[in-house]
NUSELUM-262156 format. One line per 8 residues: number of its first residue (from 1); their letters; for each residue z, y, x of C-alpha. Coordinates in Angstrom, 3 decimals, m for minus. Example, Ala and Ser with C-alpha at 12.3 -4.5 7.8 and 13.67 -1.06 7.14 Angstrom:
NUSELUM-262156
1 = AS = 7.800/m4.500/12.300 ~ 7.140/m1.060/13.670
This chain:
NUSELUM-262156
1 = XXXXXXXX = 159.366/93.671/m168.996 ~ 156.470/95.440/m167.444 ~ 156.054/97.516/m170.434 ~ 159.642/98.244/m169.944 ~ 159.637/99.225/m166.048 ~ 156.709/101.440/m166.667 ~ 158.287/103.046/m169.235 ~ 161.440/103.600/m166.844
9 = XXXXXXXX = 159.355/104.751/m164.294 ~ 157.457/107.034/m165.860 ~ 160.749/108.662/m166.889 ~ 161.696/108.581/m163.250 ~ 158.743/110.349/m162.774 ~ 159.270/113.132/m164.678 ~ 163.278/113.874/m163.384 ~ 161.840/113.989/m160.496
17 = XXXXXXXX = 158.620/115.554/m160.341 ~ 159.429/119.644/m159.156 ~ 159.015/121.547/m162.492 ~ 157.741/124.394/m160.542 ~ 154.505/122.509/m159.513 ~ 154.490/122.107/m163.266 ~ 155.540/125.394/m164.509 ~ 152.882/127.151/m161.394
25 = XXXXXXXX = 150.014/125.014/m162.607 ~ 150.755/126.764/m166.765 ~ 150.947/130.300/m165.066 ~ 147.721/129.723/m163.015 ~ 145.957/128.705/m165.919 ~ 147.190/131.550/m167.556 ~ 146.858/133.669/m165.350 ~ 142.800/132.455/m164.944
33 = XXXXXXXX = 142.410/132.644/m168.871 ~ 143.259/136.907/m168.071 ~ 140.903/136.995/m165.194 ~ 138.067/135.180/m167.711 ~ 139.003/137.794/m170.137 ~ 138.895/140.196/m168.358 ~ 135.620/139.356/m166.535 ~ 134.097/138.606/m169.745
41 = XXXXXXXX = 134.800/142.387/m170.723 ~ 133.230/143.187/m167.743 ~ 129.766/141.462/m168.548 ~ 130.050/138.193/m167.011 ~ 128.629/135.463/m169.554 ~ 130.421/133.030/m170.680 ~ 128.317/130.259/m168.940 ~ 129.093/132.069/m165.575
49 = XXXXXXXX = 132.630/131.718/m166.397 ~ 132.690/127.967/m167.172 ~ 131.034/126.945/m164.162 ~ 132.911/129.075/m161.878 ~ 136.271/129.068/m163.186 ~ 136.944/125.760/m165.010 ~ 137.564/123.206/m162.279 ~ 139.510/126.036/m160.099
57 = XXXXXXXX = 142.550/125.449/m158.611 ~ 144.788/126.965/m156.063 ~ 144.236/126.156/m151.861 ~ 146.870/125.550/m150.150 ~ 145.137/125.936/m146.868 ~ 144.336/129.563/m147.728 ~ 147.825/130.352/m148.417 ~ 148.579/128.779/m145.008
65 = XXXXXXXX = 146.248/131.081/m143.106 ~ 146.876/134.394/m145.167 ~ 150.827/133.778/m144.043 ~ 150.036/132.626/m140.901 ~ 148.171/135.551/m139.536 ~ 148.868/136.487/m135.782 ~ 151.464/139.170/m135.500 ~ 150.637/140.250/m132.410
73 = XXXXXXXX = 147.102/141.831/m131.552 ~ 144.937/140.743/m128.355 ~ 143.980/143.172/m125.458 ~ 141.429/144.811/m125.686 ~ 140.040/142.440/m122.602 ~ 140.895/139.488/m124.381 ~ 138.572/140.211/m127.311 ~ 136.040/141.617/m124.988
81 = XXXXXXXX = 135.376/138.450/m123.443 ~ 135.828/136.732/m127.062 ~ 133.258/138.377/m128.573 ~ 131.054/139.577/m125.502 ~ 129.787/136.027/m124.439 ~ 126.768/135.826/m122.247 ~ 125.898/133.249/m124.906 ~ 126.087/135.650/m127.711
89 = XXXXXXXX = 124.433/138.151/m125.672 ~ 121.330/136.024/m124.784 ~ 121.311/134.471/m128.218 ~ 120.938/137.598/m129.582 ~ 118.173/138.689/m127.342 ~ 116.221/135.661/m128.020 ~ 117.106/136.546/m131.763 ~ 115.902/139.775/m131.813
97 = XXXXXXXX = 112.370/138.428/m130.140 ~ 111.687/135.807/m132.455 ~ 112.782/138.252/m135.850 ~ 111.065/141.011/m134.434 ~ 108.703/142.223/m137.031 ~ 110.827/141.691/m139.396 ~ 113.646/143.743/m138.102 ~ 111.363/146.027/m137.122
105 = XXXXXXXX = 109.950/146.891/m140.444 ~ 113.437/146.812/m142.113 ~ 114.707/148.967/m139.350 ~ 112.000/151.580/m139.910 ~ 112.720/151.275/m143.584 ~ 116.861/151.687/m143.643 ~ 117.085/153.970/m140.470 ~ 118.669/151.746/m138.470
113 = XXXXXXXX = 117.943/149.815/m134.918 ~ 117.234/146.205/m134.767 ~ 119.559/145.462/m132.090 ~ 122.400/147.334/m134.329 ~ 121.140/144.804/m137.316 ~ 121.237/141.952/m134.352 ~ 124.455/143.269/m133.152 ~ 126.661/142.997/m136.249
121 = XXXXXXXX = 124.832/139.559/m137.431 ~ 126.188/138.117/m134.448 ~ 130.121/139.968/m134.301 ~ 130.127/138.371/m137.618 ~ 128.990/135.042/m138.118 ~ 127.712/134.334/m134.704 ~ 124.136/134.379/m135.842 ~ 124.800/132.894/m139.544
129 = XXXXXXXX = 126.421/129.926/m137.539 ~ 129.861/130.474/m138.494 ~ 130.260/131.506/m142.001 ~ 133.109/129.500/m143.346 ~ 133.386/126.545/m145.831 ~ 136.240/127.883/m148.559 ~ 134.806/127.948/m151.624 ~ 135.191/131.551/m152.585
137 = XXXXXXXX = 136.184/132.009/m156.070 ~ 138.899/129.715/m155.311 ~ 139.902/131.323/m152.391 ~ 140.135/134.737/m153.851 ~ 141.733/133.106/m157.004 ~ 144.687/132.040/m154.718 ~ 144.852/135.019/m153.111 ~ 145.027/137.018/m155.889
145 = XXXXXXXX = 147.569/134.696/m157.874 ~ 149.852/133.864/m154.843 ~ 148.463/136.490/m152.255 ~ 150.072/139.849/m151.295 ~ 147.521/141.881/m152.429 ~ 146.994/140.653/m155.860 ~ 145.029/143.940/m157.346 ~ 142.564/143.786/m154.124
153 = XXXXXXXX = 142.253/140.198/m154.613 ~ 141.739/139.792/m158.284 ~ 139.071/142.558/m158.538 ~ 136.611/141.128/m155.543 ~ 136.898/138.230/m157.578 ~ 135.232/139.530/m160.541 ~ 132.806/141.038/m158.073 ~ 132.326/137.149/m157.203
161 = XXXXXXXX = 131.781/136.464/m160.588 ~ 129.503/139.293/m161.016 ~ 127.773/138.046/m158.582 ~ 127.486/134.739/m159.971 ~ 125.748/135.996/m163.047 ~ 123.552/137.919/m161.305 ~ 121.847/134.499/m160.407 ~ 121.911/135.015/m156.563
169 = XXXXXXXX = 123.894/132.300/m155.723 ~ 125.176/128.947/m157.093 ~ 129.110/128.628/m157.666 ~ 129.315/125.746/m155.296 ~ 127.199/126.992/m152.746 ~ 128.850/130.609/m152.560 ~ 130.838/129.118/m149.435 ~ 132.990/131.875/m147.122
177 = XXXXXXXX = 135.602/132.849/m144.857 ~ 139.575/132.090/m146.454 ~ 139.628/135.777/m147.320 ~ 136.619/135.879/m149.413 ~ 133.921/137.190/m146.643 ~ 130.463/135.856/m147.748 ~ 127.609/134.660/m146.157 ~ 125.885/135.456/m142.398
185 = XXXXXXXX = 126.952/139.607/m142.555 ~ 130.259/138.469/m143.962 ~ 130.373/140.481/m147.289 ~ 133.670/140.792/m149.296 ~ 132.040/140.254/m153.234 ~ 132.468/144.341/m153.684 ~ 130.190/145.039/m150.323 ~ 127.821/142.677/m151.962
193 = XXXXXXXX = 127.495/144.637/m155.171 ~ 127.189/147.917/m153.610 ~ 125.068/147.429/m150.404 ~ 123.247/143.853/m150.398 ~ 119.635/144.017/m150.675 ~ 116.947/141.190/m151.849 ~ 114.856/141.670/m148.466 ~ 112.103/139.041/m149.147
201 = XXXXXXXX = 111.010/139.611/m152.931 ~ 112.640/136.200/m154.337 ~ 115.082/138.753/m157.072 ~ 117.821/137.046/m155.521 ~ 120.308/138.796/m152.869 ~ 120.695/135.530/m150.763 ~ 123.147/136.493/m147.907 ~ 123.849/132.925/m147.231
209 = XXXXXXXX = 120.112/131.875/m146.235 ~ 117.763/134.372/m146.193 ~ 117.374/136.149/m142.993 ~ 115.251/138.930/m144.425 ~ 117.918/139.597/m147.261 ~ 121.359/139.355/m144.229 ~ 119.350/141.608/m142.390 ~ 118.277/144.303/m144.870
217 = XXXXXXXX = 122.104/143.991/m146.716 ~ 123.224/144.409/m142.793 ~ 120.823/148.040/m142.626 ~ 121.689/149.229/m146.023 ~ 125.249/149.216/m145.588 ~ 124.781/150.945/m142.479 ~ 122.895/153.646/m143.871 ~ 125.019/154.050/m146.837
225 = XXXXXXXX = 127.812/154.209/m144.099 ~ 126.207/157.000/m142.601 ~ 124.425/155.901/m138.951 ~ 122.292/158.295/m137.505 ~ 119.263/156.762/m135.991 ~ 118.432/159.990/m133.276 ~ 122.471/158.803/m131.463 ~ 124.013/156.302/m129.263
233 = XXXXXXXX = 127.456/154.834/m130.489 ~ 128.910/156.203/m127.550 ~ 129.798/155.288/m123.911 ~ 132.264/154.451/m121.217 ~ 133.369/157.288/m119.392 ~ 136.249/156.092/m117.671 ~ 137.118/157.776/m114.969 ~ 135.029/161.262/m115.870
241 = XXXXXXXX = 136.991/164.406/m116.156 ~ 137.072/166.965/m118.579 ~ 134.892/164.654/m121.353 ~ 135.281/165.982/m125.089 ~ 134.328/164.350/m128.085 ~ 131.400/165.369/m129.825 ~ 131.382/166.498/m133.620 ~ 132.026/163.134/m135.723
249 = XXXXXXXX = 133.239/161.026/m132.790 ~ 136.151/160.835/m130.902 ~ 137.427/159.528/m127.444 ~ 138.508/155.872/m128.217 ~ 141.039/154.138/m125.674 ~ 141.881/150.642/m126.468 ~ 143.672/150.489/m123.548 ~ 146.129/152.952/m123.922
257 = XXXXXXXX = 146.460/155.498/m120.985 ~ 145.257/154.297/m117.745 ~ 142.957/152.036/m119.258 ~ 139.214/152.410/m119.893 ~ 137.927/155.215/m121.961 ~ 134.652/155.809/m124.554 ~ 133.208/158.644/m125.732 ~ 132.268/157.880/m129.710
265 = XXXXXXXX = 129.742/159.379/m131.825 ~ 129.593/159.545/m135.613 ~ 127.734/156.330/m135.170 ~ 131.118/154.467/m133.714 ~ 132.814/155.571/m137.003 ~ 129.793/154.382/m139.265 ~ 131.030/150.818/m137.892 ~ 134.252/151.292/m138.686
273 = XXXXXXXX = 133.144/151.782/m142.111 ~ 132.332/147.986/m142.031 ~ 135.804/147.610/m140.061 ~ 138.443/149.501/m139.027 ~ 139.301/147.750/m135.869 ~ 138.120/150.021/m133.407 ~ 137.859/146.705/m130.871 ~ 135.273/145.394/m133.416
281 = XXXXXXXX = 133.258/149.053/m133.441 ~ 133.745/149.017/m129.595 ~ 132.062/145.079/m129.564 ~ 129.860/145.885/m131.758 ~ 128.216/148.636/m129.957 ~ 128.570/146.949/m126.868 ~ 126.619/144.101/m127.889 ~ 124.313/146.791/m129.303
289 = XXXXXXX = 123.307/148.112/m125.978 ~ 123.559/144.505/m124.164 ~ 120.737/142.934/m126.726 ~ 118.446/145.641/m125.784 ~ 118.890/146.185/m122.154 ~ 115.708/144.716/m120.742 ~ 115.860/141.888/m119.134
């Protein structure tokens, strides 16, 4: 009898279980055997492979948040006051005192000021407090199986698994944002290959932990990206007549007309090289100049 009602409801089972959950789990598998392929093609060992990619599976919860994206963008005031904290201000001062030497001598050595280096550290991660917890070859995997940008997605995942073999980082500990961003300057696995730098000597390019190596990544790309050390990033000139843009930069209003106004340098559109969201370049320098106002 009990052999009997197990068999019946195993059978039950199976009517009912969706054979779409079955038939998505085949094509994921699938789809993962291309990506090893094609990774494999690509360099990535075959050891790299089967400890990043055999226990992978897709996230829900990273589906959820790609869809679930705000439509609607905040004021320019409301990120303002998001990002431009007096606690991220004053953390980053006392930041910037205690990693002085450091950022000074990988400053001097990319071009770049330590309060820029300070700056975009905390924009980012808050200080390398706020990195994310997705595991990120399984959050790129989703996105680039499920995802609406499935060529973006799939190739900065075999940048992840580059990365991987390159021995800086364990597959369980390479921990990020839903998206894919990495570590305390919030790399996507493609900004990693090209710009992140081993800043303390170890041969690794340790994003996650190593202050030395987040902040020399942080100047590199920021060279590469075109900053010029002798210029500001620009300033408010609300309210000034006849201002002009100077070569490279441009006269950003996030306010639309009537609202405040900045003169930009080719130094505001070096950090929109790292974004595009000209409220992040505007917060960025902002909390440029606030870290290293005296006082």
């Amino acid at each position: 009898m009990i052999a009997r009602r197990a068999a019946l409801l195993g059978l039950t089972a199976a009517v009912l279980s969706p054979p779409r959950a079955q038939a998505r789990d085949a094509a994921f598998d699938a789809w993962i055997q291309g990506v090893r392929a094609e990774a494999a093609g690509q360099g990535v060992p075959a050891a790299t492979l089967d400890a990043a990619l055999w226990r992978v599976e897709p996230v829900e919860r990273v589906l959820e948040l790609d869809r679930s994206q705000p439509e609607f963008k905040m004021t320019w005031q409301q990120y303002h006051d998001l990002v431009l904290t007096p606690d991220r201000i004053g953390r980053g001062r006392q930041l910037l005192a205690e990693n002085r030497a450091l950022l000074d001598r990988i400053g001097a050595a990319y071009g770049v000021p330590p309060e820029l280096i300070v700056a975009l550290w905390g924009v980012e991660s808050n200080y390398g407090t706020r990195m994310g917890d997705f595991n990120v070859i399984a959050a790129l995997a989703t996105l680039a199986f499920n995802g609406r940008r499935p060529r973006f997605f799939r190739a900065e995942l075999i940048a992840a698994l580059k990365i991987l073999a390159g021995g800086h980082i364990a597959p369980e500990r390479m921990l990020g944002s839903w998206a894919g961003a990495m570590g305390q300057c919030q790399f996507m696995p493609s900004s990693f290959l090209a710009s992140a730098v081993d800043g303390d000597g170890d041969g690794r390019r340790d994003i996650w932990n190593s202050r030395a190596d987040v902040f020399a990544s942080t100047a590199n790309y920021m060279r590469k990206a075109g900053w010029q050390n002798q210029q500001r990033w620009g300033d408010e000139v609300t309210g000034q007549a006849g201002v002009a843009a100077p070569a490279g930069g441009r006269i950003v209003t996030p306010e639309g007309a009537g609202g405040r106004v900045y003169r930009t340098t080719v130094n505001f559109r070096a950090i929109t090289r790292w974004n595009q969201s000209d409220f992040f370049a505007l917060s960025v320098g902002l909390l440029l100049d606030r870290i290293g106002a005296p006082g």
